[in-house]
Residue, then its C-alpha position, 0 to 999 in steps of 0.5 A: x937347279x932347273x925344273x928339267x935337271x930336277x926332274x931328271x935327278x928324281x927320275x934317277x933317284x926313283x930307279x936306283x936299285x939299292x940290292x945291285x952292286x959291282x965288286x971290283x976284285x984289284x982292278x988296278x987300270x983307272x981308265x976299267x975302274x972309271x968305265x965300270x962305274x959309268x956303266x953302274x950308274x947307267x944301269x941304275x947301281x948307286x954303290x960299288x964296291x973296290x978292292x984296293x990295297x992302297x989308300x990312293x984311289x981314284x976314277x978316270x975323269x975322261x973315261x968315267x964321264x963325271x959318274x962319280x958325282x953319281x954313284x958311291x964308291x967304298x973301298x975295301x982292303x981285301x976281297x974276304x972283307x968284301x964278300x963277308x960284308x955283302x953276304x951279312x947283308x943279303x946279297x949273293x956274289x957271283x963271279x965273271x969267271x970261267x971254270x966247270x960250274x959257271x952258267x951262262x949269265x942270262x939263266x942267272x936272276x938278277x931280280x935278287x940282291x946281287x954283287x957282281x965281282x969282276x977279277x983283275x985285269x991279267x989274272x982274273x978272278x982270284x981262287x979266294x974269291x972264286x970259292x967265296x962266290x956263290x955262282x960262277x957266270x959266264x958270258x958266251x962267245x962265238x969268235x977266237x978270243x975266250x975273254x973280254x975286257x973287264x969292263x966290258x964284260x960288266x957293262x954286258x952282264x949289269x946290262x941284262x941285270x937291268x933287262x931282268x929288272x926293269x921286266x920284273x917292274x923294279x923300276x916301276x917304284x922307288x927302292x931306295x930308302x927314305x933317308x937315303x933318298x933325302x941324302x942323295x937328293x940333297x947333294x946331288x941338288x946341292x953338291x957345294x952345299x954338301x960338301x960344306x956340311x961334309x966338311x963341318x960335320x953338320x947335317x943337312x938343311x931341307x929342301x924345298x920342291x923345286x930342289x933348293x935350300x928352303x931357307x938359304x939365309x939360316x944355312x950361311x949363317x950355320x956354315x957362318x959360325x962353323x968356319 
């Protein structure tokens, strides 16, 4: 870890905004899956949220860019369950959807806790899920197509989340909570580590300032006696 890559991780860390997320509503094309999450890391989102009916889920490698070492991805296996859970924790949804009430995504304001649902590809965002959303937004458009990619339409809208934000001095202090920070500092300076505690269901050993394990030699002998 050297003191550039450790000060880029804290930078990070110290701007990401715990009260932003996606849904992604059956989005089932890897390669929009792995470009959303790429644009979430980009815009400071730490956790998504992914409507997938299987178990089999995964990012696109070439296309995610490696931001799934970045972000947390949790999966869920309706989009009711999704909203419901969001809603019980303070957040509001609002949907990239088309219809009679949608206002125009720059009036809406992202400096409150906001999940931003994102429909399948071909159908859009489903009827359930739009009668659960608390606002419909949309992206206004001057040329002969009515719809973007669904990507893109997100990287468009987490981008002006992110403008609204970052105006509102929300960037200026760290929101995560302390625990959460320790645990993110921790895998991301330690990921071979981390994944070991992972796997023998230990918890993770301090750091010290310059981002490595404060005491090395008791962690092997930890993960010694573990395997």
């Amino acid at each position: 870890m050297t003191p550039d890559r450790l000060e880029r991780v804290l930078t990070t860390l110290n701007r990401r905004q715990p009260d932003l997320t996606v849904i992604t509503d059956e989005v089932y094309k890897s390669h929009n899956l792995a470009a959303i999450a790429r644009s979430c890391d980009a815009f400071a989102i730490q956790d998504i949220q992914v409507v997938w009916p299987g178990s089999s889920y995964r990012l696109s490698n070439a296309t995610s860019a490696g931001s799934e070492s970045w972000i947390d991805v949790n999966t869920h296996a309706d989009i009711q369950t999704a909203i419901g859970d969001l809603k019980q924790r303070g957040f509001k949804v609002v949907a990239a959807h088309l219809t009679d009430r949608a206002i125009d995504f720059r009036q809406y304001d992202f400096t409150q806790p906001t999940a931003v649902l994102m429909g399948a590809e071909k159908e859009g965002v489903s009827d359930t899920a739009a009668e659960l959303a608390d606002e419909h937004l949309i992206i206004p458009m001057f040329g002969m197509v009515q719809s973007l990619n669904v990507s893109v339409a997100a990287s468009i809208i987490l981008n002006e989340a992110a403008r609204q934000r970052e105006a509102a001095g929300m960037f200026d202090q760290r929101r995560l909570s302390d625990e959460r920070f320790e645990q993110l500092l921790f895998e991301w300076c330690q990921p071979s580590a981390a994944k070991l505690c992972q796997k023998y269901q230990l918890p993770y050993p301090a750091l010290r300032e310059d981002g490595e394990i404060a005491d090395p030699q008791a962690f092997s002998q930890l993960i010694n006696n573990a395997d």
